[in-house]
C-alpha positions as CSV (number, residue, x, y, z in Angstrom):
1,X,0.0,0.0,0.0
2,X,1.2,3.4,-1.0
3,X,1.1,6.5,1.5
4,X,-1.1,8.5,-0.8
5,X,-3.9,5.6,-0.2
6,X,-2.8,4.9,3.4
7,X,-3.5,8.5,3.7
8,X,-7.0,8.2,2.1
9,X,-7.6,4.9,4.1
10,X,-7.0,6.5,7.8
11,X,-8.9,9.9,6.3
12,X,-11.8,8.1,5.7
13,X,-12.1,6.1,8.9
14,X,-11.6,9.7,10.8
15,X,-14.8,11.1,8.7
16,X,-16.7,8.0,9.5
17,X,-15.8,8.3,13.4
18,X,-16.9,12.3,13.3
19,X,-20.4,11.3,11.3
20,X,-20.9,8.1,14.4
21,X,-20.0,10.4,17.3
22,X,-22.3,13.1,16.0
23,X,-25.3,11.1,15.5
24,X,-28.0,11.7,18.8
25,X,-28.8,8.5,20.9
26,X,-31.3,7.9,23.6
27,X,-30.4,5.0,24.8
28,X,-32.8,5.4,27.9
29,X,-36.0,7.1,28.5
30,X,-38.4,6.2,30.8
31,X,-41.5,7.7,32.9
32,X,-41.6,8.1,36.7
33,X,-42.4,10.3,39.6
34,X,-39.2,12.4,40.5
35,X,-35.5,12.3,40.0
36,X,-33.0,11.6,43.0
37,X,-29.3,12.5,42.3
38,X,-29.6,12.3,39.0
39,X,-31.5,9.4,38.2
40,X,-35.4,8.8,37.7
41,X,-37.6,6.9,41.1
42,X,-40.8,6.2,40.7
43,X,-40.3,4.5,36.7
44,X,-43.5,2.4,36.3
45,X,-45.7,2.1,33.1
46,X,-49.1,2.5,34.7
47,X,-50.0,5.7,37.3
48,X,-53.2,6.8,38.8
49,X,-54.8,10.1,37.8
50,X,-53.9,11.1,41.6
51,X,-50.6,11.3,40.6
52,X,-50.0,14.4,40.4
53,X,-46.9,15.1,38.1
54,X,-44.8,12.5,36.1
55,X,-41.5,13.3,34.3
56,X,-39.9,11.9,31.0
57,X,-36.3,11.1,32.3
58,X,-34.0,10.4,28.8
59,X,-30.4,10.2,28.9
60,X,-28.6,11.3,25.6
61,X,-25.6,10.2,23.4
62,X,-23.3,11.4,20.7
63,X,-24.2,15.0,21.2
64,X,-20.5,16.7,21.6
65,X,-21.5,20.1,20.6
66,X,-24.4,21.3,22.4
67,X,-28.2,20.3,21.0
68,X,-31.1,19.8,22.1
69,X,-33.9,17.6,22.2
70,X,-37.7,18.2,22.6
71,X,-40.2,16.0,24.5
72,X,-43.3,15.8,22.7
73,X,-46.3,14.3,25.1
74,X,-49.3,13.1,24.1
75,X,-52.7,11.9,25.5
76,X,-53.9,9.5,23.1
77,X,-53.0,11.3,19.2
78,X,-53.5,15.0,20.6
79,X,-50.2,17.0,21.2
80,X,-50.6,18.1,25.3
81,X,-46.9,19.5,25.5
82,X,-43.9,20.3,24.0
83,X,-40.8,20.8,25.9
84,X,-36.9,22.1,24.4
85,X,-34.1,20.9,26.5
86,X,-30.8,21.3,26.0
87,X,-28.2,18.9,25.4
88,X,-24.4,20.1,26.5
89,X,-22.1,16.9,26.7
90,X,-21.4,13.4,25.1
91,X,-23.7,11.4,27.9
92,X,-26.8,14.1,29.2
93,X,-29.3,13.1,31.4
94,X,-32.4,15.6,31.0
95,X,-36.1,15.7,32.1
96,X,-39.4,17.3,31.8
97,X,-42.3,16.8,33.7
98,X,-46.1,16.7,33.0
99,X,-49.0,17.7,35.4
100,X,-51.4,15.7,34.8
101,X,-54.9,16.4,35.3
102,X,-58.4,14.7,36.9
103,X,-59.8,14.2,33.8
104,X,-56.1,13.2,31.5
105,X,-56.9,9.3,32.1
106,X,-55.7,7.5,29.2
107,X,-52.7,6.1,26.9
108,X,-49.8,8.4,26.9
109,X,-46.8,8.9,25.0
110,X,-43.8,10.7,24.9
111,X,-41.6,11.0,21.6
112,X,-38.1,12.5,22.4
113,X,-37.1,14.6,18.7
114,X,-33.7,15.5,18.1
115,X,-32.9,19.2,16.6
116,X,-34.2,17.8,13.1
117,X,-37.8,16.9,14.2
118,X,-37.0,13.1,13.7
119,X,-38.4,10.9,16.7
120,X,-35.5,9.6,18.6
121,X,-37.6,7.4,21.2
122,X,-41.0,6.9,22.4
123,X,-42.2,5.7,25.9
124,X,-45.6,4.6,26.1
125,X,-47.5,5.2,29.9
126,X,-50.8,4.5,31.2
127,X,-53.0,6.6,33.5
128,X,-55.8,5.2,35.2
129,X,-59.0,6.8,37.0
């Protein structure tokens, strides 16, 4: 191997390491009832309406510039929130959290979008009367 294709061989496998590490990841998101250093308490697929408040916990990957990511919730196919949170490091932990009223019983969903719109996860929760 020449050094003209070395050189294009390492160059290339540099450019493909820059697109992977810039490419968001949610490799956890989950639903629950508060966050205690850090982490979410409370994770559980099913609440009662009495609950109060529930948060979308999502931890996020391959960000190393700042971004951000938006939690969408929904009750059933109608939009309730929509929530911008930034994302500042490699690994991010972020939240939002959701009142949720006497009469919001139902499927829920939240859909974590990266800065293009494009649905990075989904977490399905139920709450009952």
């Amino acid at each position: 191997m020449n050094a003209r294709t070395l050189l294009l061989a390492v160059g290339i496998v540099l450019l493909a390491g820059l697109t992977q590490a810039g490419e968001l990841a949610v490799p956890r998101a989950v639903i629950g009832t508060a966050v205690e250093d850090r982490e979410p308490v409370g994770v559980a697929e099913q609440f009662s309406a009495e609950v109060g408040t529930v948060l979308c916990f999502t931890e996020v990957t391959g960000a190393g510039d700042a971004s951000q990511v938006a939690h969408v919730w929904y009750l059933g196919d109608e939009e309730q929130a929509r929530i911008t949170l930034p994302v500042r490091g490699e690994r991010w932990r972020t939240w939002s959290q959701k009142r949720i009223g006497a009469g919001q019983v139902g499927t829920w969903r939240v859909e974590v979008e990266g800065p293009d719109g494009g649905v990075l996860a989904k977490v399905l929760f139920t709450v009952t009367e």
